[in-house]
ZAMARGU-4260 file (C-alpha; in steps of 0.2 Angstrom, whole numbers, plus 5000, padded with zeros to 4 digits):
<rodrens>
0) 5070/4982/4977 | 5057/4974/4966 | 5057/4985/4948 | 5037/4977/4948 | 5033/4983/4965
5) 5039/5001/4958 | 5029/5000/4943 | 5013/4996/4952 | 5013/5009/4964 | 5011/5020/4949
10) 4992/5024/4949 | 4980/5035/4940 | 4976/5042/4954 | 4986/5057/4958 | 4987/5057/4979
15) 4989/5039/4979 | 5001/5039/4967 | 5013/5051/4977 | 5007/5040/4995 | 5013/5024/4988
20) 5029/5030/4981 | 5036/5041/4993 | 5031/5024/5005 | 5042/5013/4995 | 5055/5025/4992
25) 5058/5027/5014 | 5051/5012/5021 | 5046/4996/5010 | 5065/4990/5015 | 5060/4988/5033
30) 5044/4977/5029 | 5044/4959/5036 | 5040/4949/5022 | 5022/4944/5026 | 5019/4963/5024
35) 5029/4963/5007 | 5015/4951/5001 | 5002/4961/5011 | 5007/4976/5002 | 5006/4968/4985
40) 4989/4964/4986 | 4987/4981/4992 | 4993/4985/4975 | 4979/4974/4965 | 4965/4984/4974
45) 4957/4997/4962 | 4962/5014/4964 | 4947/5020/4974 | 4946/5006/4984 | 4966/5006/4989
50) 4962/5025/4991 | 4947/5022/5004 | 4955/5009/5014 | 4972/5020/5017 | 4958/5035/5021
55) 4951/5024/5035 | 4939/5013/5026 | 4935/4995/5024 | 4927/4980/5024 | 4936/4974/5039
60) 4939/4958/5034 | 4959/4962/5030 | 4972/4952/5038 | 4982/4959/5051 | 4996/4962/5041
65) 4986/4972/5028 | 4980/4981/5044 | 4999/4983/5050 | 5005/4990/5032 | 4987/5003/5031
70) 4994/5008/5046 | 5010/5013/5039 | 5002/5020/5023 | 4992/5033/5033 | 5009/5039/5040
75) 5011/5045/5021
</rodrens>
């Protein structure tokens, strides 16, 4: 696994913090690789707005593999 992706999924925010690594700890090895790169620009979201998509909000305009790896997010 990525030492980077780790590092990033280090956030200020507290619950999105203990979402994102217990995510990558259990299932970012499963990920195709089109949501690996769906979950990195995941990562370059700010905290709020990576927090209100993976609470059920959004623009709507995300790709279907952003959709596909939200989904798995909310799981956590």
């Amino acid at each position: 696994m990525n030492d980077r992706i780790r590092w990033d999924c280090r956030r200020g925010m507290l619950e999105l913090d203990m979402v994102l690594v217990r995510f990558v700890a259990q299932r970012f090895g499963e990920l195709t690789p089109q949501e690996v790169e769906a979950f990195k620009g995941l990562l370059a979201y700010s905290d709020p707005d990576l927090w209100a998509l993976i609470q059920g909000g959004g623009a709507g305009g995300e790709s279907e593999e952003i959709k596909q790896v939200l989904q798995l997010l909310r799981r956590y």
